[in-house]
N, C-alpha and C positions, 0 to 999 in steps of 0.2 A: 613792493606789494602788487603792484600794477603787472610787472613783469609776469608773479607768479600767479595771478587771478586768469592772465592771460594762457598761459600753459595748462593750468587746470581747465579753463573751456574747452582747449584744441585737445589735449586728452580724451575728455568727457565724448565729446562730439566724435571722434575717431571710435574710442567705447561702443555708441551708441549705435554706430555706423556697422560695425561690426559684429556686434549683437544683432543687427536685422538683417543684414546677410547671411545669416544661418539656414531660415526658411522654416525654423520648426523646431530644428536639433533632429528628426531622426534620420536625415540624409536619405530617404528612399522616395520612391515616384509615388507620388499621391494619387495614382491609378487604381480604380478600387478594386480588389480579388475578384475572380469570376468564382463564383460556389459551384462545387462540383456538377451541377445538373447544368449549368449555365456553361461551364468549359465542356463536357459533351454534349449539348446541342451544338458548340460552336464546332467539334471536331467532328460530328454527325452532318451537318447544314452550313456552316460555314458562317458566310454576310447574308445580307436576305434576299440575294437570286438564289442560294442555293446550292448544293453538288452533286453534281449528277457524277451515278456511281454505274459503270459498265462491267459485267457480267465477263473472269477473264475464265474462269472453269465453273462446272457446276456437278455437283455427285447426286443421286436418287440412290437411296438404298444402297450406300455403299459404292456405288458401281458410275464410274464417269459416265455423265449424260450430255448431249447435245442438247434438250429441251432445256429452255432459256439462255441457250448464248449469247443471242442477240439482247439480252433485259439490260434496258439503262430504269434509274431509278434514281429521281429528283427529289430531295429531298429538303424541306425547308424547313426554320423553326426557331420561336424565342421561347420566351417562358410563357407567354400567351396565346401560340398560335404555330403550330406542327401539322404541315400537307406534306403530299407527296403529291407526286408525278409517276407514271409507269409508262413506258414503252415493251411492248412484247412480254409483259407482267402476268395476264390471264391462266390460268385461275387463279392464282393466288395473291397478286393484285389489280385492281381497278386502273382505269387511265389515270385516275386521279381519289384523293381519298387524304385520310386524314392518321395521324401515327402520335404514341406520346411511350412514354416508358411506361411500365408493368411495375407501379408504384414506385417506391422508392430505388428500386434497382437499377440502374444506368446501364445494367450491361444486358436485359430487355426491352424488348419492341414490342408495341401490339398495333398491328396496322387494324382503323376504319374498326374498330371498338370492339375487333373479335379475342376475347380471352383464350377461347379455342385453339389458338394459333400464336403461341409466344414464341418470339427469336429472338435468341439469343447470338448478341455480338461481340465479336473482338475488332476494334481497329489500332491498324499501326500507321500512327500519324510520322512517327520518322520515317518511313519510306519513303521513298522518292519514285511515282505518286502516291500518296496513302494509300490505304489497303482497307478492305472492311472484310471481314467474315461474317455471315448469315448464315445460323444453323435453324432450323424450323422440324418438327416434326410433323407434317402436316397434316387435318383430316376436314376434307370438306365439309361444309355445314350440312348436315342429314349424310352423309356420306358418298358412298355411291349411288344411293339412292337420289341422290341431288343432283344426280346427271353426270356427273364429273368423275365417268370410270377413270382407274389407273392414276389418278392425281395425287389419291394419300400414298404418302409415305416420308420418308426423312431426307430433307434436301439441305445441302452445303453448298451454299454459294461463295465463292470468291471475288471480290471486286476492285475495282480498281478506280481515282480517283480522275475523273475525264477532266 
């Protein structure tokens, strides 16, 4: 009886041992999902220096433009807090400024709170370095009237992940 009291502990205790090695039973990484607005800030901004995005073409109306080749564009952001950075941005953005989606849409930008000006994005994070498309249709605030002849019109930027 001794024998088999004894067998039944070292069972038991193997059991038991093995039931807590499981971790859960559902076998997957208890990392929590990013929600889709949460996964494009990260492929938008990255960690929180940022990614700065350089200008590799740019079209105006159609038609390939030199105006903004030089544009890098910093971009940062969690679910509480979306800046940017510009170099060579003028007029359509600031040195610095502030950017969030166009409500629920992830695949719009509204830079520095103008609804005026929504861009629309495509990024390809499997490139090798990402890519982003920026389509805007632009028209300056008061228009031309606002100083800024030859500005409006429909701009396609292409970028590239610096």
């Amino acid at each position: 009886m001794k024998i088999f009291k004894s067998y039944f502990l070292i069972l038991n205790i193997i059991g038991l041992a093995v039931l807590t090695s499981c971790g859960g039973g559902d076998g997957g990484d208890d990392t929590p999902q990013l929600t889709p607005e949460e996964q494009r800030i990260v492929d938008l901004a990255g960690s929180s220096s940022g990614i700065t995005w350089a200008t590799t073409s740019v079209t105006f109306d159609g038609a390939s433009s030199n105006f903004f080749s030089d544009l890098t564009l910093t971009i940062r952001g969690n679910s509480s807090s979306k800046t940017y950075t510009s170099s060579n941005g003028s007029p359509l953005w600031g040195a610095n400024g502030t950017w969030d989606f166009n409500g629920t849409n992830l695949n719009e930008i509204i830079f520095d709170g103008d609804n005026g000006n929504i861009y629309t994005i495509s990024l390809n994070t499997s490139a090798t370095p990402s890519t982003l498309t920026m389509t805007v249709n632009y028209t300056a605030s008061g228009g031309v009237a606002a100083g800024i002849n030859g500005a409006n019109g429909t701009y396609v930027f292409n970028m590239e992940e610096q």
